[in-house]
PDB file of N, CA, C and O in Angstrom:
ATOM      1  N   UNK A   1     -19.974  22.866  54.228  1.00  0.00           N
ATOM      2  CA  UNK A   1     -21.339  22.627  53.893  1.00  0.00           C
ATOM      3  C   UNK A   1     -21.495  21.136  53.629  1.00  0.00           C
ATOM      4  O   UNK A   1     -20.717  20.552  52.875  1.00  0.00           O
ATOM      5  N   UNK A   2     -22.613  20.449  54.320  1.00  0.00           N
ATOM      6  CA  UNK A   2     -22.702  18.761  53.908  1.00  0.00           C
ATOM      7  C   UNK A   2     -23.603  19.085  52.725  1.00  0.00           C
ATOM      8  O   UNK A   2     -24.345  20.067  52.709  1.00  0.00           O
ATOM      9  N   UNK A   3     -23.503  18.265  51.805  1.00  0.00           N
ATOM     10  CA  UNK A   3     -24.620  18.168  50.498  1.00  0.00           C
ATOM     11  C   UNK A   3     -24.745  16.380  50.680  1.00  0.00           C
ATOM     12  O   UNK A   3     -23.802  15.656  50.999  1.00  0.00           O
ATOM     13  N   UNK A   4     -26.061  15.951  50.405  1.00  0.00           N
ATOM     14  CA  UNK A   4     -26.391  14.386  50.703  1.00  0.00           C
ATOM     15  C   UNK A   4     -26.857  14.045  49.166  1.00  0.00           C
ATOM     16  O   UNK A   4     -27.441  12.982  48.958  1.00  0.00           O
ATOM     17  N   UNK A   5     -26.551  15.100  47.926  1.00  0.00           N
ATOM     18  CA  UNK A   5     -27.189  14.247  46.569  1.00  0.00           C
ATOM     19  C   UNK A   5     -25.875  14.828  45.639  1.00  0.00           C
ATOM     20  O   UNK A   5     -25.066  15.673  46.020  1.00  0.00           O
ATOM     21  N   UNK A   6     -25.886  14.336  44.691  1.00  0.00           N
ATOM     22  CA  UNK A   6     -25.029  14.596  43.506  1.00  0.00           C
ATOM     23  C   UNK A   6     -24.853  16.056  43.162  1.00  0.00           C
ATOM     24  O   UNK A   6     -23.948  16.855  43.406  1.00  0.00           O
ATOM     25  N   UNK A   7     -26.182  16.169  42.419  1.00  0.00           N
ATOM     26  CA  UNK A   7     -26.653  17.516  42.301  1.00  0.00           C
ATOM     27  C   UNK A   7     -26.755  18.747  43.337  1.00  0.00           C
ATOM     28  O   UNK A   7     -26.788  19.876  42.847  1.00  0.00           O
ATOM     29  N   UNK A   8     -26.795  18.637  44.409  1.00  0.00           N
ATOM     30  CA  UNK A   8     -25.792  19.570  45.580  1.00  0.00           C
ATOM     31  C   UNK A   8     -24.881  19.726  45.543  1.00  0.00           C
ATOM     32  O   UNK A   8     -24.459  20.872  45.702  1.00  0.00           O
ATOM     33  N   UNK A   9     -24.048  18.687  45.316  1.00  0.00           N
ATOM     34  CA  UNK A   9     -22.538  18.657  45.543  1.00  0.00           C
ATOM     35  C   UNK A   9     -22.172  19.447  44.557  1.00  0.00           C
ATOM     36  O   UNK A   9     -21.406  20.399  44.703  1.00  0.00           O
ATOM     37  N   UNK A  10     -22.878  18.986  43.118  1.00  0.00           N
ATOM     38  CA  UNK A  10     -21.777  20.049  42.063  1.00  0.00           C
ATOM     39  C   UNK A  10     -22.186  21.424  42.485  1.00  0.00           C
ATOM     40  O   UNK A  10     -21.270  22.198  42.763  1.00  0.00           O
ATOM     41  N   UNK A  11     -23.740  21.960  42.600  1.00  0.00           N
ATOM     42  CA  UNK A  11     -23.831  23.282  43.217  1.00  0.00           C
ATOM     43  C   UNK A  11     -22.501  23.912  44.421  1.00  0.00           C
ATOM     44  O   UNK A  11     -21.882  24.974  44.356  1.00  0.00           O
ATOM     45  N   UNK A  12     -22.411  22.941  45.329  1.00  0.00           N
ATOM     46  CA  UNK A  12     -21.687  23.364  46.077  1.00  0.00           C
ATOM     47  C   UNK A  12     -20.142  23.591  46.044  1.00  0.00           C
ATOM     48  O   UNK A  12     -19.521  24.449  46.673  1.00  0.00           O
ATOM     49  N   UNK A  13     -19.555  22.485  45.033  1.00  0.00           N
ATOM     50  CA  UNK A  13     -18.475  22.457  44.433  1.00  0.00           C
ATOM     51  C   UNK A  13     -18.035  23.584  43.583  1.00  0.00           C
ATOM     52  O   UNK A  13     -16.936  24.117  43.732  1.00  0.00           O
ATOM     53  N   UNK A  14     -18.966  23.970  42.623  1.00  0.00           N
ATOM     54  CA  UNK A  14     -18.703  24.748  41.554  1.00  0.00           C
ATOM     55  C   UNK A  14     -18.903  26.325  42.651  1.00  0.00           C
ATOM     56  O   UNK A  14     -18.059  27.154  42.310  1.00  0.00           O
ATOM     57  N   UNK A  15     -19.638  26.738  43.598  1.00  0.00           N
ATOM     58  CA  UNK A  15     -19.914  27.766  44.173  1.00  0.00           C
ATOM     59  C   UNK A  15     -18.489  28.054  44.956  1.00  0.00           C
ATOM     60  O   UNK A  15     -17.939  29.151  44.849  1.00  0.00           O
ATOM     61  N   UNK A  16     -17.878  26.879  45.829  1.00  0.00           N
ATOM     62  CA  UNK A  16     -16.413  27.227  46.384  1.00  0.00           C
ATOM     63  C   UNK A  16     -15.300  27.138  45.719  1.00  0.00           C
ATOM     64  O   UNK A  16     -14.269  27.645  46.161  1.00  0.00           O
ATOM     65  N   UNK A  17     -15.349  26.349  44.324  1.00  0.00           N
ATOM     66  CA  UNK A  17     -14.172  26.953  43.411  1.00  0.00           C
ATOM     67  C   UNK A  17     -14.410  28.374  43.004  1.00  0.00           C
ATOM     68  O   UNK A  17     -13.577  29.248  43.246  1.00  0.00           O
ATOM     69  N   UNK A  18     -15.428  28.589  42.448  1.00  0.00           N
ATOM     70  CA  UNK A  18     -15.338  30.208  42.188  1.00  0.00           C
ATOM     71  C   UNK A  18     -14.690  31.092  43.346  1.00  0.00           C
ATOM     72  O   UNK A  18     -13.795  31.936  43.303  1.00  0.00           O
ATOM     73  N   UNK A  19     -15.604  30.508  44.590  1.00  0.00           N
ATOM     74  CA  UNK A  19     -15.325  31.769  45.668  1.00  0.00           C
ATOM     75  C   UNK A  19     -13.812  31.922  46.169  1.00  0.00           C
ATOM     76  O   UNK A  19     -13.394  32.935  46.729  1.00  0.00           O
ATOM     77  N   UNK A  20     -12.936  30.615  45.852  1.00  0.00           N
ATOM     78  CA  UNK A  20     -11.306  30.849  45.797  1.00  0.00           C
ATOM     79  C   UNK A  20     -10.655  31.058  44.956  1.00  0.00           C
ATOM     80  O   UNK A  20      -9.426  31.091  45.002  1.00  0.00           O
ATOM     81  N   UNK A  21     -11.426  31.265  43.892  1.00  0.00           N
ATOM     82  CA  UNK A  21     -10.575  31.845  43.223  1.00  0.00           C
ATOM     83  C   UNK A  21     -10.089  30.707  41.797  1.00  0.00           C
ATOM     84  O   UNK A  21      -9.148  30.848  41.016  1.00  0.00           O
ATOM     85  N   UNK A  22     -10.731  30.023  41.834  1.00  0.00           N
ATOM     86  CA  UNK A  22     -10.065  28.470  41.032  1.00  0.00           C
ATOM     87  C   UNK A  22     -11.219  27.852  39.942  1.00  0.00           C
ATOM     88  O   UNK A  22     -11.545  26.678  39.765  1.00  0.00           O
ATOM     89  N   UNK A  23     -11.799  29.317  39.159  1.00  0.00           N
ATOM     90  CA  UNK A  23     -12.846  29.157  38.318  1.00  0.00           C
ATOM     91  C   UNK A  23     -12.137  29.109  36.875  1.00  0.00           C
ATOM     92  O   UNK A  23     -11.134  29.819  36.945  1.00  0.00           O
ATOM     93  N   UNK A  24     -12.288  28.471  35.422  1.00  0.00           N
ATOM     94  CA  UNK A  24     -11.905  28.167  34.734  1.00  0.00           C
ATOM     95  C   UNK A  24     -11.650  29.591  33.590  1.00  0.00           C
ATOM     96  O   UNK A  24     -12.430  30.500  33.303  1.00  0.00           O
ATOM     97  N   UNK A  25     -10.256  29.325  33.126  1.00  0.00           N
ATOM     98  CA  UNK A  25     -10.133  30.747  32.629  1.00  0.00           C
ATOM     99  C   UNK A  25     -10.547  30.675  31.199  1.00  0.00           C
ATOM    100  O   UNK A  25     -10.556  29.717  30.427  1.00  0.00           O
ATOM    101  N   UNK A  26     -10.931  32.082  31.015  1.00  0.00           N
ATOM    102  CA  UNK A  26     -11.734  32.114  29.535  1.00  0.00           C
ATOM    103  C   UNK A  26     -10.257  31.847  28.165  1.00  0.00           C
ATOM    104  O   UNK A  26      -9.058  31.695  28.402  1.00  0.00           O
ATOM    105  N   UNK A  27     -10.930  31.875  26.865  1.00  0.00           N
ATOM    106  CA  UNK A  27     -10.113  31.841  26.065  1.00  0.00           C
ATOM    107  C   UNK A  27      -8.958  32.802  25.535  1.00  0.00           C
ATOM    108  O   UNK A  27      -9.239  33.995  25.416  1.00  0.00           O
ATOM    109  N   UNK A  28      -7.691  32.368  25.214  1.00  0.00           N
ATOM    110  CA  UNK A  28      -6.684  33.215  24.886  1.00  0.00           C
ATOM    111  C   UNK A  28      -6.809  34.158  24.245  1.00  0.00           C
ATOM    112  O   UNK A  28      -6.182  35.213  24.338  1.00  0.00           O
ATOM    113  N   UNK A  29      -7.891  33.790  23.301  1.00  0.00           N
ATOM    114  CA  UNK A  29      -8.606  34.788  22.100  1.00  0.00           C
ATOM    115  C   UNK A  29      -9.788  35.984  22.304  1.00  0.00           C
ATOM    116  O   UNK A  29     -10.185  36.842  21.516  1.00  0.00           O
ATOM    117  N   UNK A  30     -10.228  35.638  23.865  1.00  0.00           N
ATOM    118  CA  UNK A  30     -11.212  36.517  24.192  1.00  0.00           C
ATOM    119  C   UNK A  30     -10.753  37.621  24.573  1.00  0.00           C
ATOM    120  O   UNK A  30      -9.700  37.427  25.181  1.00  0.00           O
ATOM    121  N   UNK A  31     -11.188  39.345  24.484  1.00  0.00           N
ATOM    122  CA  UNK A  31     -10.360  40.281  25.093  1.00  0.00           C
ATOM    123  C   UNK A  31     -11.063  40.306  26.468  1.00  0.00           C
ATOM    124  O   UNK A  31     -10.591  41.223  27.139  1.00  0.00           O
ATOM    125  N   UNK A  32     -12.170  39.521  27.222  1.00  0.00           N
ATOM    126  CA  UNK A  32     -11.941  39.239  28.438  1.00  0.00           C
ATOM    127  C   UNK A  32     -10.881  38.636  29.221  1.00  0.00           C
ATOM    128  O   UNK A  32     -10.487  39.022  30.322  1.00  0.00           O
ATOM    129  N   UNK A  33     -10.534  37.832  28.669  1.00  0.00           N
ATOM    130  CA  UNK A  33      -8.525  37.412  29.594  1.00  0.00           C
ATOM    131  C   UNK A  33      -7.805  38.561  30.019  1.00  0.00           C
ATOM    132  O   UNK A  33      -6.991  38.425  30.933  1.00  0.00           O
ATOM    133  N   UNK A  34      -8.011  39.844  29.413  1.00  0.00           N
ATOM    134  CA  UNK A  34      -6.978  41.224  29.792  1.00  0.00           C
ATOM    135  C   UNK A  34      -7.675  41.441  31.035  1.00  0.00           C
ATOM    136  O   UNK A  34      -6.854  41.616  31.936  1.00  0.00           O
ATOM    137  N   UNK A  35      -9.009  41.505  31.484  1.00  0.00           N
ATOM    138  CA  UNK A  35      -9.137  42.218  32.610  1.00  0.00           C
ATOM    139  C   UNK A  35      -8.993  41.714  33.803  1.00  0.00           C
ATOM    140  O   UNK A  35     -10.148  41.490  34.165  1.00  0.00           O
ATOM    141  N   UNK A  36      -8.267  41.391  34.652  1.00  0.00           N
ATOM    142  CA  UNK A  36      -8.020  41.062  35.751  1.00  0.00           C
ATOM    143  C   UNK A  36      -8.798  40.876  37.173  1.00  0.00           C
ATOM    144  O   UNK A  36      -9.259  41.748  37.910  1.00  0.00           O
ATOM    145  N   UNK A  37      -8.795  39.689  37.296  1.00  0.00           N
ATOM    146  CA  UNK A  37      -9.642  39.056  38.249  1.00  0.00           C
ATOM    147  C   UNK A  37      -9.514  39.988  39.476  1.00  0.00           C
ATOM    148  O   UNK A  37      -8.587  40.796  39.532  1.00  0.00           O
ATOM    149  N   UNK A  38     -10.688  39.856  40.727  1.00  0.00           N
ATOM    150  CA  UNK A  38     -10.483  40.310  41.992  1.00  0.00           C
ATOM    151  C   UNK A  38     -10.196  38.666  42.609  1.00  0.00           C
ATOM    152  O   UNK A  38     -10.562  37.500  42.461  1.00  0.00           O
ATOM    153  N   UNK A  39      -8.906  39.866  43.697  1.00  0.00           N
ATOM    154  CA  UNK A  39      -8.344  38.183  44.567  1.00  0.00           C
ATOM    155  C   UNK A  39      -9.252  37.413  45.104  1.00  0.00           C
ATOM    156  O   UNK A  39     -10.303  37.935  45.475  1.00  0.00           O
ATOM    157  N   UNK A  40      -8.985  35.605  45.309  1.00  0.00           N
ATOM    158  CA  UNK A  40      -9.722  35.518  45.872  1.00  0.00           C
ATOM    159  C   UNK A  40      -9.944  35.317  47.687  1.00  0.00           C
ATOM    160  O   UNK A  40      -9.129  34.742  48.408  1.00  0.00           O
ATOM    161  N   UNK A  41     -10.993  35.823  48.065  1.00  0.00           N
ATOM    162  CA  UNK A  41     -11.744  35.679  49.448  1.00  0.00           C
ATOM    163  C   UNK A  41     -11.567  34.876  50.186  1.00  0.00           C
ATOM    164  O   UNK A  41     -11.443  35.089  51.392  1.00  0.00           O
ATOM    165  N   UNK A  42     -11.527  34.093  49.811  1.00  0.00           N
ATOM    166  CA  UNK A  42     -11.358  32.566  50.461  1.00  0.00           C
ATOM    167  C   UNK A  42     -10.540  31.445  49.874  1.00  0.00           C
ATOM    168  O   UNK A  42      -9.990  31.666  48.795  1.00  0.00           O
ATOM    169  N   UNK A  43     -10.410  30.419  50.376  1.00  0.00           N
ATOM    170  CA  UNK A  43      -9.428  28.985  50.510  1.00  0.00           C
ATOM    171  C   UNK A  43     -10.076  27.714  50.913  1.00  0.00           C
ATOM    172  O   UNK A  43     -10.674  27.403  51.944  1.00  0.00           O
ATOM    173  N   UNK A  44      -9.808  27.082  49.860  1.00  0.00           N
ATOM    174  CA  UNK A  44     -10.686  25.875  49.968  1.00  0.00           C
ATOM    175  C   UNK A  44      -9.709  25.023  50.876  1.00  0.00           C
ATOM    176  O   UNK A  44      -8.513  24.924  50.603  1.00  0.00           O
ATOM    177  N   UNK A  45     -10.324  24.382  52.033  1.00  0.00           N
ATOM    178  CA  UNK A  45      -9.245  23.386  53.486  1.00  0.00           C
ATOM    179  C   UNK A  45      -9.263  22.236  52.723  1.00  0.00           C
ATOM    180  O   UNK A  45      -8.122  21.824  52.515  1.00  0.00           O
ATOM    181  N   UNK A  46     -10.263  21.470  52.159  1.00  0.00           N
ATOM    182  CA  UNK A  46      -9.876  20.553  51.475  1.00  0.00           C
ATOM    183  C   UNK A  46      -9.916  20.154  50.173  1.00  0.00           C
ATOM    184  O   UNK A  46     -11.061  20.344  49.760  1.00  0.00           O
ATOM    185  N   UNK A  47      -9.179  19.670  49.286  1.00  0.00           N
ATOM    186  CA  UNK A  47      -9.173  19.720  48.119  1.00  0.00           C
ATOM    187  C   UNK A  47     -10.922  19.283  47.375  1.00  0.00           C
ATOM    188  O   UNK A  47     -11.780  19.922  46.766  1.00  0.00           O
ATOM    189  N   UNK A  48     -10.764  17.780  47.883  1.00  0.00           N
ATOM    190  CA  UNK A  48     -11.455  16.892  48.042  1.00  0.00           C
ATOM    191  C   UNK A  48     -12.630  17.151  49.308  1.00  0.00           C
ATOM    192  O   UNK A  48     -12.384  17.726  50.368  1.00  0.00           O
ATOM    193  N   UNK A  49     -13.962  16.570  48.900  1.00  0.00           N
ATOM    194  CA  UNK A  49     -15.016  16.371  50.005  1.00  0.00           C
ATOM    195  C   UNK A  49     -14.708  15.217  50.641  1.00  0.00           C
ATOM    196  O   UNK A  49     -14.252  14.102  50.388  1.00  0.00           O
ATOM    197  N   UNK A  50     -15.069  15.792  51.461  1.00  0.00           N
ATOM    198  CA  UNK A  50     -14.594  14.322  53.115  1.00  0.00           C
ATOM    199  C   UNK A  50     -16.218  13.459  53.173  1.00  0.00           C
ATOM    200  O   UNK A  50     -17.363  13.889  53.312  1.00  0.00           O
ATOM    201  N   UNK A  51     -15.698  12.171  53.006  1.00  0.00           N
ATOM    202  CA  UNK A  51     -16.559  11.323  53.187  1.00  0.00           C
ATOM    203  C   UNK A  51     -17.169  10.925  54.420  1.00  0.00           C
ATOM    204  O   UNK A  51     -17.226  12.017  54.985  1.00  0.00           O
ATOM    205  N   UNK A  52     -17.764   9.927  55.380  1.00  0.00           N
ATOM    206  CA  UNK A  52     -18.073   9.226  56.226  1.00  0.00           C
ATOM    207  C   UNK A  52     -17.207   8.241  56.230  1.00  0.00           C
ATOM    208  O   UNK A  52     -16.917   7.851  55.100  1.00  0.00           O
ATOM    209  N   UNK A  53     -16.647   7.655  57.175  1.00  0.00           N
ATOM    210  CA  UNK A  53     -15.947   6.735  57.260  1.00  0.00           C
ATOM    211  C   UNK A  53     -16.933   5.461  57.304  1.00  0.00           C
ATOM    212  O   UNK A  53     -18.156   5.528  57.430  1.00  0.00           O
ATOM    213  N   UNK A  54     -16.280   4.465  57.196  1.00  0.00           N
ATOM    214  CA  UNK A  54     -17.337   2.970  56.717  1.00  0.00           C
ATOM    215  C   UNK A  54     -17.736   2.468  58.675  1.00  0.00           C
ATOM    216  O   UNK A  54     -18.842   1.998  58.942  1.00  0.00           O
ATOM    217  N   UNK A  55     -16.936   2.625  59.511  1.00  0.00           N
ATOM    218  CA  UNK A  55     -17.755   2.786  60.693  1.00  0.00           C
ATOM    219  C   UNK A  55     -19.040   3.738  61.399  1.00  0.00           C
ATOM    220  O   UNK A  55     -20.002   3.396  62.088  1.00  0.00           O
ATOM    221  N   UNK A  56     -18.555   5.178  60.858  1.00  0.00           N
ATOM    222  CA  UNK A  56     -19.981   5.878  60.866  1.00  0.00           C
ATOM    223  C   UNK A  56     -20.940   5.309  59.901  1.00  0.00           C
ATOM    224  O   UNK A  56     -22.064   4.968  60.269  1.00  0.00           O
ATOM    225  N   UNK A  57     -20.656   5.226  59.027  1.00  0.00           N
ATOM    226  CA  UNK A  57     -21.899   4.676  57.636  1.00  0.00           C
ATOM    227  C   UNK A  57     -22.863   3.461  58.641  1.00  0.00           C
ATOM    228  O   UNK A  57     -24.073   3.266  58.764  1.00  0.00           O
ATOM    229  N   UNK A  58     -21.536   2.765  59.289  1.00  0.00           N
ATOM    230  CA  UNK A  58     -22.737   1.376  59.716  1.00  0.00           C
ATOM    231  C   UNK A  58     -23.150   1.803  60.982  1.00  0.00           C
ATOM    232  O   UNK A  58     -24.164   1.216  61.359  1.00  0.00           O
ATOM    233  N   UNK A  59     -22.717   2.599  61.736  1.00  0.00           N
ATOM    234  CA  UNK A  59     -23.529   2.978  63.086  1.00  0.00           C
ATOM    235  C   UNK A  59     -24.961   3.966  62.631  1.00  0.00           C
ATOM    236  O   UNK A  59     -26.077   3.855  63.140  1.00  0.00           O
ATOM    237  N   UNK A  60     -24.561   4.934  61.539  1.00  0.00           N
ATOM    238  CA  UNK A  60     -26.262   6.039  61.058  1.00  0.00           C
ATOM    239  C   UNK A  60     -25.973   5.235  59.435  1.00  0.00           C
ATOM    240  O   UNK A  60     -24.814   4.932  59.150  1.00  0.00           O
ATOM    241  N   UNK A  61     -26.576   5.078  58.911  1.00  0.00           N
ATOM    242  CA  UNK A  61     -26.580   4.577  57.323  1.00  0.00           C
ATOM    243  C   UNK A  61     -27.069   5.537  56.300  1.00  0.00           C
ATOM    244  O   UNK A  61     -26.741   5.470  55.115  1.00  0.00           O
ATOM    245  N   UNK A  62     -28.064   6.655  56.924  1.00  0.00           N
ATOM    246  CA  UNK A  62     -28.152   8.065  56.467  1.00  0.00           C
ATOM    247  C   UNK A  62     -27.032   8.818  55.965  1.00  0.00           C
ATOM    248  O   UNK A  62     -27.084   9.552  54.979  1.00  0.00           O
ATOM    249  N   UNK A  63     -25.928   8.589  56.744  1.00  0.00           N
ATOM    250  CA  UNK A  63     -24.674   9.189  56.536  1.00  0.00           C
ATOM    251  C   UNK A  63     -23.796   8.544  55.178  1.00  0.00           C
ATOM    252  O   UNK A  63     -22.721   8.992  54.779  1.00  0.00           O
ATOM    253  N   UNK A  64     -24.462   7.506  54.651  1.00  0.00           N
ATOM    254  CA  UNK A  64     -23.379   7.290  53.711  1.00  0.00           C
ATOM    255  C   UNK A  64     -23.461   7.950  52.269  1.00  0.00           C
ATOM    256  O   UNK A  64     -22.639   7.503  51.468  1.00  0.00           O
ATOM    257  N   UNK A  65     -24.272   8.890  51.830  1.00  0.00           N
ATOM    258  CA  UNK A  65     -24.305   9.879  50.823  1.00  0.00           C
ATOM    259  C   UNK A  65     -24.275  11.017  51.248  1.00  0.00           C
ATOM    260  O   UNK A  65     -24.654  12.021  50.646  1.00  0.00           O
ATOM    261  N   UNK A  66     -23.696  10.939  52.624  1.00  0.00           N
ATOM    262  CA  UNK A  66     -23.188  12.789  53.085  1.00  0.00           C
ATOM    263  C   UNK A  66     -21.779  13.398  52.390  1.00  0.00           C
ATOM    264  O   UNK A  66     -20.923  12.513  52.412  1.00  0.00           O
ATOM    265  N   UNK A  67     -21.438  14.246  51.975  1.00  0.00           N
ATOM    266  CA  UNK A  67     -20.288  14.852  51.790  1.00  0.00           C
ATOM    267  C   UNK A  67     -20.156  16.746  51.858  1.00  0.00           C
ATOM    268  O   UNK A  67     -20.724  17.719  51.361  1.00  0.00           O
ATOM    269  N   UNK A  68     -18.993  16.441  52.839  1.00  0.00           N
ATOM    270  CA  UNK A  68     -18.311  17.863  53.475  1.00  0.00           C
ATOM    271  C   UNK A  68     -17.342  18.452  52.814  1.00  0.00           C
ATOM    272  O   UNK A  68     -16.174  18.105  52.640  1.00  0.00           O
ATOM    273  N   UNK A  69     -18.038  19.544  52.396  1.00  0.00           N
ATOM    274  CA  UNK A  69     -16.529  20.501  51.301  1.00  0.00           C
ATOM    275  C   UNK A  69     -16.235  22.032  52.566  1.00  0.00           C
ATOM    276  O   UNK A  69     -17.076  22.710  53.157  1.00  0.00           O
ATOM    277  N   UNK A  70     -15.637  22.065  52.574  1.00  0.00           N
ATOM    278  CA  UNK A  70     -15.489  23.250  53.464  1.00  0.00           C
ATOM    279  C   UNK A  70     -13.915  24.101  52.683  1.00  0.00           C
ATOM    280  O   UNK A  70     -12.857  23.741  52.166  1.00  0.00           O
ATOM    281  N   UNK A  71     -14.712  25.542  53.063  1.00  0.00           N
ATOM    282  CA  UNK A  71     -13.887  26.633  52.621  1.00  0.00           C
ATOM    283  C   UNK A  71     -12.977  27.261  54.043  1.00  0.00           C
ATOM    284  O   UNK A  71     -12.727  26.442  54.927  1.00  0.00           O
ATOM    285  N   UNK A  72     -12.612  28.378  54.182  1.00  0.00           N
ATOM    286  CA  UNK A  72     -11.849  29.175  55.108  1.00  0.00           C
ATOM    287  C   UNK A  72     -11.984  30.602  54.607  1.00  0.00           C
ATOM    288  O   UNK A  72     -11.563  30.653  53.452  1.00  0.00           O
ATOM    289  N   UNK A  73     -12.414  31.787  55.045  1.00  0.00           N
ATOM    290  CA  UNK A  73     -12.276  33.150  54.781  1.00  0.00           C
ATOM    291  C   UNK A  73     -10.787  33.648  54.919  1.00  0.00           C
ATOM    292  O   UNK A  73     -10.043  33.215  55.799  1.00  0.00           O
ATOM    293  N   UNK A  74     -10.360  34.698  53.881  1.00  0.00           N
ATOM    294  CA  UNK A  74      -9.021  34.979  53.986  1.00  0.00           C
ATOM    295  C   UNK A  74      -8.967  36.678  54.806  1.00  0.00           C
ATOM    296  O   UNK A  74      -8.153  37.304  55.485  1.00  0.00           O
ATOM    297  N   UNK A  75     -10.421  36.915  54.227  1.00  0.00           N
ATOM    298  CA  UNK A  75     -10.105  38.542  55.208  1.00  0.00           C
ATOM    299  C   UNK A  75     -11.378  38.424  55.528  1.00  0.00           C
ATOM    300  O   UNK A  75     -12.269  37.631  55.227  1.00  0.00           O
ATOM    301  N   UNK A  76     -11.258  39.812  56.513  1.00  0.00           N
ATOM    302  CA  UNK A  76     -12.448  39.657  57.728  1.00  0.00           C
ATOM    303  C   UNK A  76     -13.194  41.062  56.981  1.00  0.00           C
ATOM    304  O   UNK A  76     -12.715  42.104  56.533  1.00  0.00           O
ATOM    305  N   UNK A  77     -14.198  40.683  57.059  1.00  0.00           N
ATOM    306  CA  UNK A  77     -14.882  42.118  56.468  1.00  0.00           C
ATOM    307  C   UNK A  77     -15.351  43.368  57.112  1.00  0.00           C
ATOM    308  O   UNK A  77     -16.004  43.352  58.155  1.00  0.00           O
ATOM    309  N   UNK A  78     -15.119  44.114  56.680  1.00  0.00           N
ATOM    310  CA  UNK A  78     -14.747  45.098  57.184  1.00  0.00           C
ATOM    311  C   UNK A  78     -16.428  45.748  58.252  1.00  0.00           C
ATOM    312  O   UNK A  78     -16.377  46.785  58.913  1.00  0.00           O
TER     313      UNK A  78
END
């Protein structure tokens, strides 16, 4: 997914950590920690969002607040 503002990005960020599985775990003290997560769905390809390189930026200049987070599906649905 490209997001071109800040505020996309964390939407989009925070939406594909959850969906792999890599959402922040609750407290030691909560008796939510006992119940056990469903695996996750998907796999994030890159850790990090991929930028524009500084030659695309100067050929479109639109492009230089683009950023690409991309996931991968782990099973095919049924």
């Amino acid at each position: 997914m490209v997001s071109f503002h800040s505020l996309e990005d964390r939407l989009v960020k925070t939406a594909f950590a959850n969906a792999s599985g890599r959402e922040a775990g609750v407290s030691r003290h909560d008796p939510r920690g006992l119940i056990a997560r469903a695996p996750a769905r998907f796999t994030l390809v890159h850790k990090n969002a991929e930028r524009p390189t500084d030659a695309e930026a100067h050929r479109n200049p639109r492009a230089r607040s683009a950023r690409l987070r991309t996931i991968e599906c782990l099973e095919r649905a049924a």
